[in-house]
C-alpha positions in Angstrom: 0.6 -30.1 20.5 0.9 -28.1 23.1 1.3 -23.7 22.6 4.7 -23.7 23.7 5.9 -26.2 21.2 4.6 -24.3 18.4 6.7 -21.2 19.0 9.2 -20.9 16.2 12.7 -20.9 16.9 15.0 -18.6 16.5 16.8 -20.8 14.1 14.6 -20.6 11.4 12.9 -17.6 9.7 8.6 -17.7 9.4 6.8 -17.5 6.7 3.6 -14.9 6.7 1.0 -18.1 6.5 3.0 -19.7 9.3 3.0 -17.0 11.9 -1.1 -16.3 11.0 -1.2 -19.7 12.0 0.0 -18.7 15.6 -2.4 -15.5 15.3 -5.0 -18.0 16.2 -4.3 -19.2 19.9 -4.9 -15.3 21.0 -1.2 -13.9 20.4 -0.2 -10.2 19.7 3.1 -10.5 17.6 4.5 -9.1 14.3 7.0 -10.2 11.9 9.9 -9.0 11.3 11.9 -10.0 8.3 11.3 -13.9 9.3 11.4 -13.1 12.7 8.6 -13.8 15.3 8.3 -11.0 17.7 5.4 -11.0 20.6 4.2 -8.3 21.9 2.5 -7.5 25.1 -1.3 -5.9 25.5 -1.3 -2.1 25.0 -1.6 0.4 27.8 -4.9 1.8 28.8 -4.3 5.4 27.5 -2.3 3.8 23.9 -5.6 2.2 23.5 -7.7 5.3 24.0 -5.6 7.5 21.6 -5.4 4.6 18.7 -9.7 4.5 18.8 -9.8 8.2 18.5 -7.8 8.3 16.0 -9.3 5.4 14.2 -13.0 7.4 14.7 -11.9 10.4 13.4 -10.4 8.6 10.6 -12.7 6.0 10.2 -15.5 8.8 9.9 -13.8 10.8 7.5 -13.4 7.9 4.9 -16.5 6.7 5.5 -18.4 9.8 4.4 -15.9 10.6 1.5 -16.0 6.6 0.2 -12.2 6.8 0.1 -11.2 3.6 1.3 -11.1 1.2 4.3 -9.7 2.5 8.0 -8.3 -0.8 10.3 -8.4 -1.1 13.6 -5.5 -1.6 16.0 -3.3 -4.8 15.4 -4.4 -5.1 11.9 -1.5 -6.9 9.8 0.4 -5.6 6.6 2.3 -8.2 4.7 5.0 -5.5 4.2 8.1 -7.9 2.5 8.3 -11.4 1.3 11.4 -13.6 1.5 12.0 -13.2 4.7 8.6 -11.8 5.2 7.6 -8.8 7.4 4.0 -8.0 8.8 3.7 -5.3 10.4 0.7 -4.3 13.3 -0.6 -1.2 12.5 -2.2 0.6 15.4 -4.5 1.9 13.0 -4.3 1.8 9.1 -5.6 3.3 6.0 -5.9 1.8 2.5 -7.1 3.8 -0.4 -10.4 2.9 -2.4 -7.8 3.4 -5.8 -5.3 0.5 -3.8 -8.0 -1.8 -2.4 -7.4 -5.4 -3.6 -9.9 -7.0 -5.8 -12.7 -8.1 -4.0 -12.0 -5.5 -1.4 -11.4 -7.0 2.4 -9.4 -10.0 2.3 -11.4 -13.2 4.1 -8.3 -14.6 5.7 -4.9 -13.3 6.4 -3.3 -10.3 6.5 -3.6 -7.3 4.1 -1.1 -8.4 1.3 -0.2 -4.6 1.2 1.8 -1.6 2.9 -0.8 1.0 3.7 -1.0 4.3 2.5 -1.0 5.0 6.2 0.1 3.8 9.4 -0.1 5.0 12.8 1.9 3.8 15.3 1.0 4.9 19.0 4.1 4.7 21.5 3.6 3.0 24.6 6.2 4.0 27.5 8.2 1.0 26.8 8.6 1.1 23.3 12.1 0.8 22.5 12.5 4.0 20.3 14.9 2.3 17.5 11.7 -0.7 17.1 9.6 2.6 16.5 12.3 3.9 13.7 12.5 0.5 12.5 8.9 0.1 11.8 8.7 3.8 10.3 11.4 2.5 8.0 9.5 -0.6 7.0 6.6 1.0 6.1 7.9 3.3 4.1 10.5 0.9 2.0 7.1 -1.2 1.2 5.2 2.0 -0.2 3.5 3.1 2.4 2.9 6.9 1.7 2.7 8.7 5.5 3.5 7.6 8.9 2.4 9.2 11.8 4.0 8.1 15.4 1.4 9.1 17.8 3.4 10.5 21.5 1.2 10.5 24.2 3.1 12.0 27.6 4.3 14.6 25.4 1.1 15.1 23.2 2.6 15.1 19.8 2.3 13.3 16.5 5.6 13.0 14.4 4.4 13.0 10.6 7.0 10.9 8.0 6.7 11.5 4.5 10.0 9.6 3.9 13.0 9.3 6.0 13.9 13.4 5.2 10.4 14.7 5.1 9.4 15.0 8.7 6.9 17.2 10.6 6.6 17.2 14.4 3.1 18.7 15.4 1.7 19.7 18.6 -1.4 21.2 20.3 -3.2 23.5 18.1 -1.1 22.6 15.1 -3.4 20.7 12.7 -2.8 17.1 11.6 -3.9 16.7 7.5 -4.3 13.8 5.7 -2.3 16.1 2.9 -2.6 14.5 -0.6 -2.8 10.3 1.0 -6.5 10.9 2.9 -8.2 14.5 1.2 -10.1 16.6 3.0 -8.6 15.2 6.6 -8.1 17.9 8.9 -8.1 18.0 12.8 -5.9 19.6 15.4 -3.7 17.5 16.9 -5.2 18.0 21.2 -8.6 16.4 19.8 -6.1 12.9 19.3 -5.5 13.4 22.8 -8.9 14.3 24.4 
C-alpha cells in the first residue's frame, strides 16, 4: 500500500493506535480530537531553543530524581473518543505521575504532562497555539509555557486566567510542578 493511500480522510475521525501507525513512515503530525494534522520540520532556531530548554530541564530532574524530561515531538494521549495527542516540544512528567513500569515501550505517553512547552515557529497560526494551551490544560496538565523567540519571551499558563508573560532578566520557575527550577529567561535564548 502505498503512503498516500494510508492517509486518513477527512471523513473519518483516528483513533490514537491508528495515527501511531502512521508515526512509523517518518511523519511529524498530531491529533486533534480525531483529526490528523501534519506538520512540517521545525525551524533551525525553534530547534535550538526547544534543546536548551530540554537541557536545562532535563538536568534539573535528573539530579533531583523528580521525573522524566521528553524531547521534542514526544506524544501525549491528551483525550479519548475522539482522541487528541498532542507533540510536545518538550515535556515533563512527574516521578509521583509516572505510569507503572515507568517509560512506556510503544506508543504515546497515555498522559497530559505536568508540563508542556510549546516553542512558536514564525508560522504558527496563533489560535493552533491557544488551542493546544487549551488542550493541555483541560487534560490536567499543570503549566504551559509558550516559548517566543523574535521577541525573547516565554508566556507561562497556569490555567486560562493565570498567566505570566516573562522576559529577559525575569526568571522562569518551575513554581510548585518542577521544585527547585529556576533560570532567567535570556539563558532559553542563548
Amino acid at each position: 500500500m502505498a503512503i498516500t493511500d494510508r492517509t486518513p480522510s477527512a471523513e473519518r475521525l483516528m483513533t490514537a493506535e491508528e495515527a501511531a501507525q502512521l508515526s512509523t513512515v517518518n511523519r511529524r503530525f498530531e491529533l486533534v480530537k480525531g483529526v490528523y494534522a501534519e506538520m512540517s520540520p521545525s525551524s533551525a532556531r525553534h530547534g535550538d531553543v526547544a534543546l536548551t530548554l530540554a537541557l536545562l530541564l532535563g538536568n534539573h530532574v535528573k539530579q533531583n530524581k523528580l521525573g522524566k524530561v521528553t524531547a521534542a515531538e514526544t506524544g501525549f494521549l491528551l483525550a479519548r473518543k475522539p482522541d487528541t495527542v498532542r507533540a510536545a516540544d518538550v515535556g515533563f512528567i512527574s516521578v509521583e505521575r509516572l505510569p507503572p513500569g515507568g517509560v512506556p515501550a510503544t506508543g504515546y505517553w497515555p498522559l497530559a504532562p505536568d508540563l508542556a512547552v510549546e516553542v512558536v515557529s514564525p508560522h504558527d497560526d496563533p489560535d493552533e497555539v491557544q488551542q493546544k494551551v487549551e488542550d493541555y490544560l483541560a487534560a490536567g496538565t499543570r503549566m504551559v509555557w509558550v516559548v517566543y523567540p523574535k521577541p525573547r519571551s516565554i508566556t507561562v499558563y497556569r490555567s486560562l486566567t493565570d498567566i505570566k508573560v516573562r522576559r529577559g532578566a525575569d526568571p522562569l520557575t518551575g513554581e510548585d510542578v518542577l521544585p527547585g527550577f529556576e533560570c532567567q529567561v535570556s539563558e532559553v535564548f542563548e
